[in-house]
N, C-alpha and C positions, 0 to 999 in steps of 0.2 A: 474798342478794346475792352476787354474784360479784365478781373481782377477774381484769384480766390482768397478769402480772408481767413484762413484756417495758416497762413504764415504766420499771422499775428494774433495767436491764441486764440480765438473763436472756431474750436473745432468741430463744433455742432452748425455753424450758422456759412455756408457760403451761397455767395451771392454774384450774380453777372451785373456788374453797374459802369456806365460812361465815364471818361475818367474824367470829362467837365462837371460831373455832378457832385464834386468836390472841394472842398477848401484843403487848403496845404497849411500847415502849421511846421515850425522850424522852432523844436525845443532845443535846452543843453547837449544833447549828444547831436544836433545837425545831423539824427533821419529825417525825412517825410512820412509823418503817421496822417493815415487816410482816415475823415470820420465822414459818414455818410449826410449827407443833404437834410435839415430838419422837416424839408416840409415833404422830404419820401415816403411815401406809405408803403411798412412792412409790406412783406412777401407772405402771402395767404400758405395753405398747407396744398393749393393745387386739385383739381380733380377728384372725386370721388372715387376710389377704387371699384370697380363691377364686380357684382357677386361672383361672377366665373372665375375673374381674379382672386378672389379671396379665396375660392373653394381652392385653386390651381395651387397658393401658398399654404394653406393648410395640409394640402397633399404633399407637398414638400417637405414641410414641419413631420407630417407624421413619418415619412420615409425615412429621414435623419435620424428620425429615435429610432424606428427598428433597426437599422445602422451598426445606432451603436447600443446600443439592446437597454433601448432606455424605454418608460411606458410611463403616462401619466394615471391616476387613481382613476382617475373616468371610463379611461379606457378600458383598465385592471377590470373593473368593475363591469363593464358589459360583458367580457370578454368572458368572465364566470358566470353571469348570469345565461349567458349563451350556452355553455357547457353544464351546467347544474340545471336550469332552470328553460329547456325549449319550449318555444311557444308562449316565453312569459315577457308581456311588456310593459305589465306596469301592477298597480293591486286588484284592479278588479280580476284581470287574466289569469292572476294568481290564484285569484282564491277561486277561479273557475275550475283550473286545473288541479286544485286540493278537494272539490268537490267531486271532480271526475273521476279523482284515485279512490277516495274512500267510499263509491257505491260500484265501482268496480265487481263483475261479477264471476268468479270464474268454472267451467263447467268440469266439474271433476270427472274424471274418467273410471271407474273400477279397474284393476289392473287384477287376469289372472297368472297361475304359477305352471301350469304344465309343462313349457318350454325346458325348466330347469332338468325336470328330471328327463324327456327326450335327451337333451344336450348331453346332460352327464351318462345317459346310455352311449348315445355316438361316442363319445367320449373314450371310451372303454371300449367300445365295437373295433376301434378303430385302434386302440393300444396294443389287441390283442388280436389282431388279423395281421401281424406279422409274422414272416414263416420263421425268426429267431428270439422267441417270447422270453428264450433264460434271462437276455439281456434286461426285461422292464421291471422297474426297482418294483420288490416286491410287498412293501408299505405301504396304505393307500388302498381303501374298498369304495364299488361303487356307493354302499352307504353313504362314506365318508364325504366324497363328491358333490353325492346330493344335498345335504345337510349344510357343505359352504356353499353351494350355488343357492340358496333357499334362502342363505342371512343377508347374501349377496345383493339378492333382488331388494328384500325389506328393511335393508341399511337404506339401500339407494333411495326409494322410497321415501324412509324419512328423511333425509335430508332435502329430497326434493319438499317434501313438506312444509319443512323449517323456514324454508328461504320464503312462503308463498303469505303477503300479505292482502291479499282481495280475499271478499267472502264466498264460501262455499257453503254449499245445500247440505244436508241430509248426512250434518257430520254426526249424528248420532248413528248413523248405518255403516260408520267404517271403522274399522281396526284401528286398535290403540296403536301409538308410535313408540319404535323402540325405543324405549328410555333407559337402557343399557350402556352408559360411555364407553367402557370396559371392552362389549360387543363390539361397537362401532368403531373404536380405535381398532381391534384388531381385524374387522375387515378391513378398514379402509387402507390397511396395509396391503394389501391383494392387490398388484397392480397389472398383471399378465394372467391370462388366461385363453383358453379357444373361445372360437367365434363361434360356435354352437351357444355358448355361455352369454360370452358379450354381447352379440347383437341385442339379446334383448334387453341387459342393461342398457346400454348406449341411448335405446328408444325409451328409457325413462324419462321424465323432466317436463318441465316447464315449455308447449305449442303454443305458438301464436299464430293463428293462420288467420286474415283477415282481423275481424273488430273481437275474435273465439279467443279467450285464453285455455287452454286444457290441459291439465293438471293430472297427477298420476294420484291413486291411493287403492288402497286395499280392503275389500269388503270384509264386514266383523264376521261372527260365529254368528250361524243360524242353531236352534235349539230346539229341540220339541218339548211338549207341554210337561215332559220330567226332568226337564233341565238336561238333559241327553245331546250330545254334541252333534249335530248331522253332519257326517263328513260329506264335502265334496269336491270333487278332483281338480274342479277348477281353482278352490279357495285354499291350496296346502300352503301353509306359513311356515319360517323356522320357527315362528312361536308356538306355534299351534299342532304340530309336528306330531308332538306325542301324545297327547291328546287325542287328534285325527287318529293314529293307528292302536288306542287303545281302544275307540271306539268301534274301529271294523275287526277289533279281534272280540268285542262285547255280544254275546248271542243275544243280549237286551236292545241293541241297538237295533229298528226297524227293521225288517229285511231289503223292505225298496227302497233305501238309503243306501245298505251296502251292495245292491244289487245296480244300482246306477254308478255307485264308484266301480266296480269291478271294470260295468261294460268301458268303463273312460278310462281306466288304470291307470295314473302318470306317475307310480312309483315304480325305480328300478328295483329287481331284485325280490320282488313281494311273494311269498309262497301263501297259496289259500288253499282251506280245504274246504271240504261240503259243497264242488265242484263238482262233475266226474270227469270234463274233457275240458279244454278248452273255450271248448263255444259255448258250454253251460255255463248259467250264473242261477242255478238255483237256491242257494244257501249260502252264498262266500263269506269266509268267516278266516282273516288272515291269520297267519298262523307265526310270523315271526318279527311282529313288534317291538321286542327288543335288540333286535338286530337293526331295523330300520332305523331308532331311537329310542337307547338305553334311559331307562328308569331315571337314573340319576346323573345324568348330562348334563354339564354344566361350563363355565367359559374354561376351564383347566382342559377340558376333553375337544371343546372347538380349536384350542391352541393345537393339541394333537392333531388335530384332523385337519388343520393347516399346514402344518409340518409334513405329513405323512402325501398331500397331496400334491404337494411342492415337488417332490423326486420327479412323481408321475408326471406331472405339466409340463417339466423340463425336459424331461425323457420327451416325452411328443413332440415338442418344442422343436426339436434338434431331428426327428425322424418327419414330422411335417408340417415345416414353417409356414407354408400357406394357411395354416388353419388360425395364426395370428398375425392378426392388422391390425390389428393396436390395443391400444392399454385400455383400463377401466376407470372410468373418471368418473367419483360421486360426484361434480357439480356441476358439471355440464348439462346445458338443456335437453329435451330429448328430439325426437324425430318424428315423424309424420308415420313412422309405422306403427306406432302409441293407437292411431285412429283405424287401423283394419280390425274388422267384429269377424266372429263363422260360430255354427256353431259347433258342437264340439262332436259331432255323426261317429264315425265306429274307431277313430283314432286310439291305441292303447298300449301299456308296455305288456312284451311277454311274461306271463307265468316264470319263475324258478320253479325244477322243481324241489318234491322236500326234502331231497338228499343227494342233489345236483350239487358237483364242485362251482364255485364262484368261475374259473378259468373256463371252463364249459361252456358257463350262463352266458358270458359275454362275446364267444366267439357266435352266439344266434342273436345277440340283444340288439332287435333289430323291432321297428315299431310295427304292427301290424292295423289294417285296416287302415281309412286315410280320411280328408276333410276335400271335398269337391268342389265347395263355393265358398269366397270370403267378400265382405261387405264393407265398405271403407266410409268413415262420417265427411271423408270432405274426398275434394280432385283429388287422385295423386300419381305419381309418375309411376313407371315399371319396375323401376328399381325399387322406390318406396313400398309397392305391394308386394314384393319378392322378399326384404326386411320383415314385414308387418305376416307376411305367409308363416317365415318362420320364425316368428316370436311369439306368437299364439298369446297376445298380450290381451283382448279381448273375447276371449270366450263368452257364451253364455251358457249362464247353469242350465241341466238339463231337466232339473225341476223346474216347471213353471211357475210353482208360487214363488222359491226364489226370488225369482228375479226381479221382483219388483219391491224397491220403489230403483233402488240406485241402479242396478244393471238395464233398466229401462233404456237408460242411454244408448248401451249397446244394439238393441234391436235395428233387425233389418229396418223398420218402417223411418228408423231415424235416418238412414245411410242415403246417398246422393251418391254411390257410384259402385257396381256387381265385379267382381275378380272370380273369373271362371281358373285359378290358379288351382294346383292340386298339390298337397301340402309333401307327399313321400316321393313325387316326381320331382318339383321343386329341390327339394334336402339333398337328395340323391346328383341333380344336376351340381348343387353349388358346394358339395364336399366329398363328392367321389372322383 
């Protein structure tokens, strides 16, 4: 016969005992209070619990508190260091992975500009190829176009900059970053626009393909030995902008300077004289600089030309939606089309001529000549190269001294992979 002794206040202590191993005692109230045998030896605490058991209850214990949404400091604490700190499990791993960020190296890419002004031709090719032209608000010049798609690119740019803390090479060889707040607030207002535009945004930013990080930026000004601006087609800035077209309207400026910008032409709208045809580029000497960008241009006239483009974009917008897929995001990474190189062969915009209506220009503003082969620095898919075709984000200068030291990068001899793509077959397939 057993007994449990938790009837008789010992609620910690019960015990299975004989009931002969007993004395009886008969106080004043006449119960029978049990006291245990003197010469019994306690009851040990039993068995060792097995590890398997202890892990099985601690498995329980922890289930309970996720339960009831309870968590111990211990846990807290892995639990961030897991999220904040991967790969880190104690100090020395720590300070291995603080060594590995700060020799970090990242390979800048030169980023060129021609795409904008194609795009902002399509742009307008395409406004004015409809057979009810009264309808398209009549504020808004291909200048205007060019001039936001130009700040467009070299907002995005810096900001992709800003964010980049590995080191980079040969930052003496690339253009100063907009330090304009002012500027930059009011693009980063710009949220809609065509994909003639966008795509090449979007392939801004921050690649990580494998152990590569690559990184976008914009080659500085080249000069000749009188401080003279050499323009070239690959390198047009909003900053640089007027400068650029005061120097190919300068009869001081070299003539094979402005005889290679001509043959690569990415301004819409440019009227040159000291031509006689087309296919000549004996003398070109632009002839309407302040039209492309006025003297005295300043953020009060980019607010204009924000305004003035805004009808137009909407107008398309609503006549053909297909041509937007989505918005423009300064902080998003970019794409693997950042990495197709070509170089820049007979690609160019048309002549205006010098007394050609703007409505005119843009029913032929259509690019002439084309690019036959593009060069890619890593793998990349069909699509990827079809992006990177038409973003024409890697040119290279058609001056050879140029090119060196930072557009080196671009060179065929770097690439790992041939695109027999053809740049007006391409455009033509993906917006006609």
């Amino acid at each position: 016969m057993s007994r449990n002794y938790s009837d008789f206040g010992h609620s910690t202590f019960s015990a299975a005992v004989r009931e002969d191993s007993f004395e009886y005692e008969y106080g004043p109230s006449r119960r029978a209070v049990q006291h245990p045998v003197a010469s019994q030896k306690p009851r040990g605490r039993g068995k060792k619990q097995p590890p398997s058991g202890r892990r099985y209850q601690e498995k329980r214990v922890q289930q309970g508190r996720r339960a009831n949404n309870l968590i111990t400091e211990a846990d807290l604490a892995d639990e961030l260091k897991q999220k904040l700190f991967q790969g880190v499990k104690d100090e020395r791993t720590a300070r291995e992975r603080l060594e590995t960020v700060n020799i970090m190296k990242a390979i800048t890419l030169p980023i060129t500009t021609r795409s904008m002004g194609l795009g902002s031709a399509h742009i307008f090719y395409s406004l004015y190829g409809f057979r009810n032209m009264k309808d398209i608000p009549a504020r808004g010049s291909i200048y205007q176009m060019y001039r936001v798609a130009l700040a467009i690119l070299e907002v995005k740019v810096t900001i992709c900059q800003r964010s980049i803390t590995a080191i980079q090479k040969h930052e003496d060889d690339f253009a100063p970053l907009v330090r304009n707040e002012e500027l930059i607030s009011a693009v980063k207002g710009v949220t809609i626009l065509p994909d003639q535009i966008t795509n090449a945004i979007r392939a801004l930013g921050k690649v990580k393909v494998w152990d590569s990080l690559y990184v976008p930026n914009l080659a500085r000004d080249q000069r000749t030995h009188h401080n003279l601006l050499i323009p070239q087609a690959e390198n047009v800035r909003y900053s640089n902008l007027r400068e650029t077209v005061v120097a190919l309207q300068n009869i001081n400026t070299p003539v094979e300077y402005r005889r290679r910008f001509y043959r690569n032409n990415p301004i819409p709208g440019a009227i040159w004289k000291g031509v006689d045809n087309p296919s000549s580029d004996d003398n070109p000497i632009l002839d309407n600089a302040n039209e492309i960008m006025p003297e005295d241009y300043g953020l009060n006239e980019f607010n204009d030309d924000l305004q003035h483009m805004h009808a137009k974009i909407n107008y398309l917008a609503r006549k053909v939606p297909k041509y937007f897929t989505g918005a423009v995001n300064f902080d998003s990474d970019g794409t693997k089309a950042m990495l197709v190189c070509n170089a820049q062969d007979t690609l160019r915009l048309p002549d205006r001529g010098a007394h050609e209506p703007l409505n005119e220009y843009y029913a032929r503003l259509r690019p002439t000549g084309d690019i036959d082969e593009y060069y890619n620095l890593e793998g990349l898919t069909s699509v990827e190269q079809i992006d990177g075709c038409l973003s024409l984000l890697g040119e290279v200068p058609t001056t050879p001294a140029l090119e060196y030291p930072i557009f080196f990068t671009r060179n065929s001899r770097n690439c790992c992979q041939v695109s027999s793509l053809k740049y007006r077959a391409t455009y033509d397939r993906k917006y006609t």
